[in-house]
C-alpha positions as CSV (number, residue, x, y, z in Angstrom):
1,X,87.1,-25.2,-71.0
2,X,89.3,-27.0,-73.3
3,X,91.9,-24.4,-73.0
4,X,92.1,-24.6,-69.0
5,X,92.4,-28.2,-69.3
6,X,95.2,-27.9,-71.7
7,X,97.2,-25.4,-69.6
8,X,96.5,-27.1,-66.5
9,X,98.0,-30.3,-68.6
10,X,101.1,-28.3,-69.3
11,X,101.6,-27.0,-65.5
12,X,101.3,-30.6,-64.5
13,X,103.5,-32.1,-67.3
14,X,106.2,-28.8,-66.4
15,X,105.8,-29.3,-62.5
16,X,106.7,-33.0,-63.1
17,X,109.3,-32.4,-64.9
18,X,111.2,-29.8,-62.6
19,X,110.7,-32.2,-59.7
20,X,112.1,-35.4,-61.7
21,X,115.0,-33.4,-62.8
22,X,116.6,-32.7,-59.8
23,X,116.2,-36.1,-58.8
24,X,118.2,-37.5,-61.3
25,X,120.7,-34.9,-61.0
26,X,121.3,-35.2,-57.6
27,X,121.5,-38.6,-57.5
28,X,125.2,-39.0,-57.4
29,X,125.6,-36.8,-54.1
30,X,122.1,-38.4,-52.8
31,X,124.0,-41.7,-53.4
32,X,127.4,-40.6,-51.8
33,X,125.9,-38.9,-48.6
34,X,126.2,-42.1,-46.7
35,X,129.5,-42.6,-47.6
36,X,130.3,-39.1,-46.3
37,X,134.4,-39.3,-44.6
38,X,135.2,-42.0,-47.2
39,X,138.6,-42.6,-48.9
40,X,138.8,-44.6,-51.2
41,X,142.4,-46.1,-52.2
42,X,143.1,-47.6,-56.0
43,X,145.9,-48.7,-57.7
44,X,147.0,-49.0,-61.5
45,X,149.6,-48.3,-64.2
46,X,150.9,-44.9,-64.7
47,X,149.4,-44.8,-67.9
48,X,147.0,-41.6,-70.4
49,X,143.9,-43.3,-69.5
50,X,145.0,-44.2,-66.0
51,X,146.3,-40.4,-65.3
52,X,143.3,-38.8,-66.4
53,X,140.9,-40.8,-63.8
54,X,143.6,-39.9,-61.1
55,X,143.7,-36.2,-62.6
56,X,139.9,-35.2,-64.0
57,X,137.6,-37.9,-62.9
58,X,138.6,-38.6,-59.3
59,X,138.3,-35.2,-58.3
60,X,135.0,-34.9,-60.5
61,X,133.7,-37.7,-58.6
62,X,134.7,-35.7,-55.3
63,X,132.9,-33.1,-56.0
64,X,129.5,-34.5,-57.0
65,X,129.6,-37.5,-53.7
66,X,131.7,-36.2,-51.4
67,X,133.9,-39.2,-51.8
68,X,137.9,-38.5,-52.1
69,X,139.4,-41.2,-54.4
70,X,142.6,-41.4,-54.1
71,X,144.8,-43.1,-57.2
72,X,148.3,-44.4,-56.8
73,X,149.6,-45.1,-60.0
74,X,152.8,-46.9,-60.5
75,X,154.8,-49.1,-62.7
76,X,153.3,-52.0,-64.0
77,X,155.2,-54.8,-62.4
78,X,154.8,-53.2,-58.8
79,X,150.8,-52.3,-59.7
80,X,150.6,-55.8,-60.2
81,X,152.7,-57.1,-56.8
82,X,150.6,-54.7,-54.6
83,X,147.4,-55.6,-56.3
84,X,147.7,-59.2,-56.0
85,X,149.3,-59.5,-52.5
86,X,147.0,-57.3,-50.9
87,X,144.1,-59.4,-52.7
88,X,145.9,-62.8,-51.6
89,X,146.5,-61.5,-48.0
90,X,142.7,-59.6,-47.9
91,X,144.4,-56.8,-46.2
92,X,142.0,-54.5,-47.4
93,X,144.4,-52.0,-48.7
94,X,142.9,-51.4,-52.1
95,X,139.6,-50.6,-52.8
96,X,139.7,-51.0,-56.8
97,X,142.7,-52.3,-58.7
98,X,143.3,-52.2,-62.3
99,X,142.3,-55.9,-64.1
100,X,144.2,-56.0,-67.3
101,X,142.3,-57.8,-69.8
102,X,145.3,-61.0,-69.7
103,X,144.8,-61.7,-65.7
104,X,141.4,-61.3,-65.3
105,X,141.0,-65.0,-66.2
106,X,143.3,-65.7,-63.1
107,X,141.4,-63.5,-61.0
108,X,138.3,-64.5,-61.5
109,X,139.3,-68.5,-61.0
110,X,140.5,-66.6,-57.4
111,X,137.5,-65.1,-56.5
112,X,139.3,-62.2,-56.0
113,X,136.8,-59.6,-57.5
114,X,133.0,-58.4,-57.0
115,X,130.4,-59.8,-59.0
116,X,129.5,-55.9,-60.3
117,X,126.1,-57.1,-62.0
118,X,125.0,-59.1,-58.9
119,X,125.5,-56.1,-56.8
120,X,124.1,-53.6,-58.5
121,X,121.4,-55.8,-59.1
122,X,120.7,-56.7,-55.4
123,X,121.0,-53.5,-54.8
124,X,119.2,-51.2,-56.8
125,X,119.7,-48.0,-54.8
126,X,123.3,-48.0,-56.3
127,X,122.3,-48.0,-59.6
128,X,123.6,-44.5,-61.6
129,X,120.5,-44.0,-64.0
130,X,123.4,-42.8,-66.3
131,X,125.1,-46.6,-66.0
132,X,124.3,-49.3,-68.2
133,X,127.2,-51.8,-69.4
134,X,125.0,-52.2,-72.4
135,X,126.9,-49.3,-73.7
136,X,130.1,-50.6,-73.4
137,X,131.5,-52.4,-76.5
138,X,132.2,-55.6,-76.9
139,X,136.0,-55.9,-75.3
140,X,133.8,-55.5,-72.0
141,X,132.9,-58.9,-72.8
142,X,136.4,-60.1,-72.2
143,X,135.7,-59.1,-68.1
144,X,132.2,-61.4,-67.6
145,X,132.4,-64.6,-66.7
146,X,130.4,-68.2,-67.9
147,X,127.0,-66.7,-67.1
148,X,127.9,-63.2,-68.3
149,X,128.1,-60.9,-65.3
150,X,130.4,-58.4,-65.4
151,X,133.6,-58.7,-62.8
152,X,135.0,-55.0,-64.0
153,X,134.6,-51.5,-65.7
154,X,136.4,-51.1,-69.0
155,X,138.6,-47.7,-68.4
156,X,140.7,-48.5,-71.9
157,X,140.7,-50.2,-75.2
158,X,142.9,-50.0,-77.5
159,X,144.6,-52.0,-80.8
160,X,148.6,-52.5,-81.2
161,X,148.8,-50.8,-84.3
162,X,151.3,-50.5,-87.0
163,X,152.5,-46.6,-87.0
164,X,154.3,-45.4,-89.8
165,X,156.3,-41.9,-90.5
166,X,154.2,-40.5,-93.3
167,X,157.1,-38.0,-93.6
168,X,159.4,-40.2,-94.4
169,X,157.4,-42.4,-96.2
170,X,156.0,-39.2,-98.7
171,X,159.4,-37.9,-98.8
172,X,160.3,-37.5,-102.6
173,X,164.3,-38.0,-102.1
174,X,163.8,-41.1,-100.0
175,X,161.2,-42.5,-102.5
176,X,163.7,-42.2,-104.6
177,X,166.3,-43.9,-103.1
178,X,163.6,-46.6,-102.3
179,X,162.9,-47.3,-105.6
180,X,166.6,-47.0,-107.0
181,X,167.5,-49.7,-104.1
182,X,164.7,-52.6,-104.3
183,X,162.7,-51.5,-107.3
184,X,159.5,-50.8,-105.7
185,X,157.7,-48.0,-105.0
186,X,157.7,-46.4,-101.1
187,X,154.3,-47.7,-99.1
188,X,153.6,-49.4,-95.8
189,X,154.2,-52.7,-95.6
190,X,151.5,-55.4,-95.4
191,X,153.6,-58.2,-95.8
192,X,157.1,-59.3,-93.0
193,X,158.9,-59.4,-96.5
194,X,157.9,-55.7,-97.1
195,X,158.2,-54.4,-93.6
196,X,161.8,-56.4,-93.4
197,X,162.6,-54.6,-96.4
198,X,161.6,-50.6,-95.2
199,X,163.3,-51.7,-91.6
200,X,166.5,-52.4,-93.7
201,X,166.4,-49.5,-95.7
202,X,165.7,-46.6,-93.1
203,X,168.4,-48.5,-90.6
204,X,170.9,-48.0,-93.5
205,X,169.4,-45.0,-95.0
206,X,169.9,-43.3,-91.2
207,X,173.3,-44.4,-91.0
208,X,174.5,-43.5,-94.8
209,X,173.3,-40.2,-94.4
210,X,174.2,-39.3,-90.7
211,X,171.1,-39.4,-89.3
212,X,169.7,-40.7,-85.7
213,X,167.2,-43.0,-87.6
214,X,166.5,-46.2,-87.8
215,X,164.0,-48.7,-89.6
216,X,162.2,-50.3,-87.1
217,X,161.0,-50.6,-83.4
218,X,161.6,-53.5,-80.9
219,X,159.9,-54.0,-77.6
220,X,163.0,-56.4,-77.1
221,X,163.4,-56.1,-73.3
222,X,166.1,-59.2,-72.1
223,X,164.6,-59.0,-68.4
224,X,161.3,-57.7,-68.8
225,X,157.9,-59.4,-69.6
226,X,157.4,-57.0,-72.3
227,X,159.4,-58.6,-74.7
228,X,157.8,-62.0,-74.4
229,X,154.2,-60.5,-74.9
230,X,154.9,-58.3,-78.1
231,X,156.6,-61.8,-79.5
232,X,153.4,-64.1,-78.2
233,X,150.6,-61.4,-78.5
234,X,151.9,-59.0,-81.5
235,X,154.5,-60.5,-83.5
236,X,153.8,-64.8,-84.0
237,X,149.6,-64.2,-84.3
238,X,150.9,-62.5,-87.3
239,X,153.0,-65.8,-88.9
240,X,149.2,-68.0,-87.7
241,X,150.4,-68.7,-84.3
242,X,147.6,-68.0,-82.0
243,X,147.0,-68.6,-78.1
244,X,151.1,-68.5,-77.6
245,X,150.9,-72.2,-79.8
246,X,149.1,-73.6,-76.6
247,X,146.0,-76.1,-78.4
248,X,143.5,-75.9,-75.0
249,X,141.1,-78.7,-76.9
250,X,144.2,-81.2,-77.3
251,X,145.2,-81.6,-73.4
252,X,147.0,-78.2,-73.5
253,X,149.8,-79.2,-75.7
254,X,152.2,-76.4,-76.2
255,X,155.1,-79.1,-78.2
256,X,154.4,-79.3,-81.9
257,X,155.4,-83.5,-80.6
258,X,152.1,-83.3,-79.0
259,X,150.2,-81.2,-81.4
260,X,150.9,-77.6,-80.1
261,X,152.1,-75.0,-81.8
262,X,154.6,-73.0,-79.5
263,X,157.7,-74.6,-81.0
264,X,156.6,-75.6,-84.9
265,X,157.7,-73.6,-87.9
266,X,155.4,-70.5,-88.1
267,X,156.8,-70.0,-84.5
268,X,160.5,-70.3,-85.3
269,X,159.8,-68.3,-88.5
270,X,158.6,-65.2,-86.1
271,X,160.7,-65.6,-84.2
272,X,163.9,-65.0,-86.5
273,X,162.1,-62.1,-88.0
274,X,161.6,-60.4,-84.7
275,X,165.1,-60.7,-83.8
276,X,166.3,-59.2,-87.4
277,X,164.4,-56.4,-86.7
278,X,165.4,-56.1,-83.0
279,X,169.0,-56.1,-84.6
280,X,168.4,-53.3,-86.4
281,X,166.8,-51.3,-84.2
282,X,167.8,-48.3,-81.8
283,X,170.1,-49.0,-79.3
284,X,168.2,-48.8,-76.3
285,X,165.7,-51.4,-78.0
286,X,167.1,-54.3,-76.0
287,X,166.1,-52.1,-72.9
288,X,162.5,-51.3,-74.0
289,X,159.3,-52.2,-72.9
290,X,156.1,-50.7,-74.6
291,X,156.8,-47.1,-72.8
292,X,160.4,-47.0,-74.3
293,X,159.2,-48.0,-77.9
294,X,156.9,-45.4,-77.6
295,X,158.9,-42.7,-76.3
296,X,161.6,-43.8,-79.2
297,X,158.9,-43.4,-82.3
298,X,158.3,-40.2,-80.5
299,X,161.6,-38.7,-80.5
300,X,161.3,-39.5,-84.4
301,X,164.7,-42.1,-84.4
302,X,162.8,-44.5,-85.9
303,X,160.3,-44.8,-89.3
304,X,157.9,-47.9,-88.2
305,X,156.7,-50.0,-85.4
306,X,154.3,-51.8,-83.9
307,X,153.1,-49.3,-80.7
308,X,150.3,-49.6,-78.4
309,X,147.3,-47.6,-79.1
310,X,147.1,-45.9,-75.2
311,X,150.4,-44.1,-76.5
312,X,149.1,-43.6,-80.5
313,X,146.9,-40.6,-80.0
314,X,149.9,-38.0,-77.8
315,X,152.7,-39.2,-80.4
316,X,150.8,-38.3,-83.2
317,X,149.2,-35.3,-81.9
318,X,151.2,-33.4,-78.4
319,X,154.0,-31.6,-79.2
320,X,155.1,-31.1,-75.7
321,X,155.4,-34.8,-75.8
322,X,156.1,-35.7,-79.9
323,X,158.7,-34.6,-82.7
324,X,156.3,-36.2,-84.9
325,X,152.8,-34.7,-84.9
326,X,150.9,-34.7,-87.9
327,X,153.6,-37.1,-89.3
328,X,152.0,-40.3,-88.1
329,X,150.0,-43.0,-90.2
330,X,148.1,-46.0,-88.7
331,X,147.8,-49.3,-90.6
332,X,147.4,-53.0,-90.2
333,X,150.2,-54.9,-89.0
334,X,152.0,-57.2,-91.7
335,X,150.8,-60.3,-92.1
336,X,151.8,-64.0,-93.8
337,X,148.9,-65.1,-96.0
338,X,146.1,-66.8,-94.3
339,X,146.0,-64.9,-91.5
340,X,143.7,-62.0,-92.2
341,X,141.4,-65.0,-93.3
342,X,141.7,-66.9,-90.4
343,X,141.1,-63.4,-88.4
344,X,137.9,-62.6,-90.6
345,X,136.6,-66.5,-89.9
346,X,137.1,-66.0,-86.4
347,X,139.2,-68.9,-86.3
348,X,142.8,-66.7,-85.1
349,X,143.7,-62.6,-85.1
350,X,146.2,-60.3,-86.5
351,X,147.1,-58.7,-83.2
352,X,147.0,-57.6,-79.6
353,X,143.7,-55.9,-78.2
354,X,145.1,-54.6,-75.6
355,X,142.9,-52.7,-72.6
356,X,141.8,-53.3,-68.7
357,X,139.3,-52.6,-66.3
358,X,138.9,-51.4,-62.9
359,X,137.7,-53.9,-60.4
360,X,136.8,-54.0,-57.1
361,X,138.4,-56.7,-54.8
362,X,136.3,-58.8,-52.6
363,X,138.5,-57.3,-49.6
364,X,137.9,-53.6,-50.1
365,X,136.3,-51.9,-47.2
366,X,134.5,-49.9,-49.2
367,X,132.8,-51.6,-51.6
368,X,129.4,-49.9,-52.4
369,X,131.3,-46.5,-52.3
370,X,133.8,-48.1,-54.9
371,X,130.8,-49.4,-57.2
372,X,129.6,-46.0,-57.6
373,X,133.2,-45.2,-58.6
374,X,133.1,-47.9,-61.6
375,X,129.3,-46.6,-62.7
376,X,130.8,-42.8,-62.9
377,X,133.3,-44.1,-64.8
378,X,131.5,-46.1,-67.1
379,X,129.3,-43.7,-68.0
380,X,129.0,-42.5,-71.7
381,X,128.8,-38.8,-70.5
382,X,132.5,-38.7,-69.8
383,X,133.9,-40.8,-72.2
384,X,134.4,-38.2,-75.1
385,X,137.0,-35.5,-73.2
386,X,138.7,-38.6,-71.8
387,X,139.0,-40.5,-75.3
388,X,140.7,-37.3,-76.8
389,X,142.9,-37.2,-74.0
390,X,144.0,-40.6,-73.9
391,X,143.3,-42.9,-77.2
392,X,140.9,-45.3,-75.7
393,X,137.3,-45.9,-76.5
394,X,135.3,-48.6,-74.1
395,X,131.9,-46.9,-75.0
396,X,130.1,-47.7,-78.7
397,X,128.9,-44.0,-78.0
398,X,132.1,-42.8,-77.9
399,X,132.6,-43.5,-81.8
400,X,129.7,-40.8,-82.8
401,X,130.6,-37.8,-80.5
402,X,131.3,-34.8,-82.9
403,X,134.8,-33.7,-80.7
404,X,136.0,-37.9,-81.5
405,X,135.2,-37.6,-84.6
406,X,137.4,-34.4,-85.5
407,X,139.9,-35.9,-83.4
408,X,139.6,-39.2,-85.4
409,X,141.0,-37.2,-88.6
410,X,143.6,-35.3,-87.1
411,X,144.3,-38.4,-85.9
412,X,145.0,-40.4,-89.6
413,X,141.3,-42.5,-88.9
414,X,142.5,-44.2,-85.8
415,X,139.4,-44.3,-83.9
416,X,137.8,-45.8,-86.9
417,X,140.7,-48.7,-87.4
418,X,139.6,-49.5,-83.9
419,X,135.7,-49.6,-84.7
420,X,136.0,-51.0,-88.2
421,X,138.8,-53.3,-87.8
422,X,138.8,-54.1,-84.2
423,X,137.0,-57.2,-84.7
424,X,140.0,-58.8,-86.2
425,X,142.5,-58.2,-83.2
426,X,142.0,-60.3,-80.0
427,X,142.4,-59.8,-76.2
428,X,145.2,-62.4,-74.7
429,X,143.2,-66.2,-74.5
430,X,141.5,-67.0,-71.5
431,X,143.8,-68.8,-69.5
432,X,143.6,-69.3,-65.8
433,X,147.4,-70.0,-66.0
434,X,148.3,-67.0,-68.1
435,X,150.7,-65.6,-65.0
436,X,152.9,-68.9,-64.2
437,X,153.2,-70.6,-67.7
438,X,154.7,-66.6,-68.7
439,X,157.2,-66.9,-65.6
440,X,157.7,-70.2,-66.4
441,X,158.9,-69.6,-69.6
442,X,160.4,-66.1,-69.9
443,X,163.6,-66.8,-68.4
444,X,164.3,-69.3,-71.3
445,X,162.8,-66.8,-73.9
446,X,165.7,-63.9,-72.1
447,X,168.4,-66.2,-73.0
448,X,167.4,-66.0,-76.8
449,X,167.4,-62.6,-76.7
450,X,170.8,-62.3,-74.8
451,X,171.9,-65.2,-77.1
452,X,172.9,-67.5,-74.3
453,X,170.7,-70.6,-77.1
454,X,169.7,-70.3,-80.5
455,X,166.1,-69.1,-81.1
456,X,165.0,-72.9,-82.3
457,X,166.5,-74.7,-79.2
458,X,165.4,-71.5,-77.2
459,X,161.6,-72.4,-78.2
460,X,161.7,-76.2,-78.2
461,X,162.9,-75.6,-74.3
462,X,159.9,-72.9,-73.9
463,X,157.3,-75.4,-75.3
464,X,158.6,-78.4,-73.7
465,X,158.5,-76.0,-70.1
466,X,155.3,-74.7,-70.7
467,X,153.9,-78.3,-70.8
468,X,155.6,-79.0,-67.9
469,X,154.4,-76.0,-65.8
470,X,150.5,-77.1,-67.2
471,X,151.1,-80.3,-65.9
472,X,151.8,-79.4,-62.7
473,X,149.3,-77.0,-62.4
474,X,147.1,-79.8,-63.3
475,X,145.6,-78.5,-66.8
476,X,147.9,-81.4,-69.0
477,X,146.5,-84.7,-67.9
């Protein structure tokens, strides 16, 4: 008797179980059968993480809903201008757009996004039982607003690290000449005296011995936005200049005559530095953005630089793309003392923690079919192929999958600089104004770099025009 009840126990517990499973495996073409005939139109940056949804999860997604996705990916200025103009004209072009972590403050002041938590929330039959953004990592935070409701879907995260040519750097004869030049021994730098010093060295060490090297990179663009963000987000948080030198609890003042920081000594200090190195850096440095530097440590012409992570992972590992695989080493950028203090108090950073989200705009057409889109996305089952093929982790999961993990030390440890010592980096500060106060001030900062005003004068006019520009927007009373 005891038996029969067993067994008929275990052909209950079995039937349930075959019945459930299907269920949740079907829910993601359950869930798209309404949406049957859908296209769904995003745009973004051709970036790794940005291909690979276009290449392996759209059609993915296509084949478990029925819903065609259909990714344009572009340059980042024009993602931007048709992102923004179709939001602003609520054409209805786009039905997700990518929300890099810097503008999300701007969009959400707009109202230009879905409220992704209310949604899914007020309507439960869109909820993926494989979703939760309780398994994203902290950076997601950086795309919720006051009351913590999430306004996009982390799709990369990634530091702005310090890369370093470990065969150069290992390299007996050049340690050699290293030591017989400055008297010290051959390591990356952790101070802007030490890094100023290898960047000197290698530029001349290329030159004396014939060789297409030099010591440093420079995202040094003279008409591109890129240059003003590696100076404001990678290179003055590094001297103790954080939030661009803007103090948002003292009326916004950006003049060190009104108790900002923009134009005070730590600033002009950076400053000076970045323009040695960009002086003694490739060539085509004045013409690079953060694709060109990358493409440029790549090519192996130079033995250092500051390169964002999204681009880390191919140089040190694709050959069809790298000279240098297995030749890269990952470190903490330089710093002046006080800062990796100030990063571990929480009261400033070391560097740029750079990643975006996907978003859907408040105009889309097809806004429940672009929702499941985001929770497909976001879940931690796809993470690990997409993490190996582009260096970006936005899932705490992520860290612990075994394939990561042997990528991680092929990789020098880079996935764990961006668990262990992501904390000490910081996304851009949350400023409504992020997008005019940059224009405002970028054509000045071009001038510096094309030497059309000295770099002190050139940042006295920045701070003094940044003040300006939040006073008319309203923010400087």
């Amino acid at each position: 008797m005891n038996y029969a009840l067993k067994a008929s126990a275990l052909a209950l517990t079995l039937s349930l179980a075959t019945t459930a499973s299907p269920a949740w495996a079907d829910f993601w073409s359950d869930a798209g059968a309404k949406f049957k005939g859908v296209t769904l139109h995003g745009v973004t940056e051709s970036t790794p993480p940005s291909n690979y949804i276009r290449n392996v999860l759209a059609p993915e997604f296509e084949k478990k809903t029925g819903i065609k996705v259909d990714i344009e990916t572009t340059s980042w200025d024009q993602m931007y201008d048709k992102a923004i103009k179709d939001m602003e004209a609520k054409t209805g072009i786009y039905d997700m757009v990518y929300i890099e972590q810097d503008i999300i403050y701007s969009y959400l002041a707009r109202n230009f996004l879905v409220d992704i938590t209310k949604t899914l929330k007020d309507q439960p039959d869109l909820k993926a039982p494989t979703y939760d953004d309780a398994n994203f990592t902290s950076f997601a935070d950086y795309f919720k607003d006051a009351s913590g409701d999430l306004f996009g879907v982390p799709m990369e995260a990634f530091l702005k690290a310090y890369l370093y040519r470990k065969d150069l750097f290992d390299d007996p004869k050049i340690k050699e000449a290293f030591k017989k030049e400055t008297g010290k021994d051959l390591k990356p730098a952790t101070t802007h005296a030490e890094y100023t010093e290898i960047a000197d060295f290698f530029t001349k060490y290329g030159k004396d011995n014939g060789m297409e090297l030099w010591g440093t990179t420079a995202q040094a663009h003279t008409g591109h936005p890129a240059s003003w963000y590696e100076f404001f987000e990678s290179i003055a948080p590094t001297f103790g200049v954080y939030n661009w030198g803007i103090d948002a609890k003292n009326n916004y003042a950006a003049t060190v005559e009104h108790g900002g920081a923009m134009n005070g000594d730590k600033a002009k200090a950076a400053l000076k530095y970045w323009l040695h190195l960009r002086d003694i850096a490739p060539p085509e440095s004045t013409q690079s953005t953060w694709t060109e530097t990358a493409t440029t440590f790549a090519a192996g012409r130079v033995a250092q630089g500051l390169i964002y992570g999204e681009n880390a992972a191919w140089i040190a590992s694709d050959p069809a793309q790298s000279k240098v695989v297995g030749q890269v080493g990952f470190a903490l950028p330089p710093l002046e003392p006080g800062v990796l203090d100030d990063a571990k108090a929480g009261k400033g950073y070391i560097g740029y923690y750079d990643g975006g989200a996907f978003g859907v705009p408040v105009t889309s057409k097809n806004k429940e079919a672009s929702l499941l889109f985001l929770e497909f996305i976001g879940q931690n089952e796809v993470q690990p192929d997409w993490a190996i093929a582009a260096p970006r982790i936005t899932n705490t999961a992520t860290f612990d999958d075994p394939k990561v993990k042997e990528m991680d030390v092929k990789l020098g440890g880079f996935y764990t600089m961006l668990k262990d010592d992501g904390k000490l980096f910081a996304g851009a500060p949350p400023y409504p104004f992020h997008a005019q106060v940059r224009e405002a001030t970028a054509p000045i900062f071009y001038d510096i770099l094309t030497g059309k005003i000295g770099p002190d004068e050139g940042l006295d006019q920045m701070a003094a025009k940044a003040e300006e520009e939040l006073t008319s927007l309203g923010y400087r009373k």
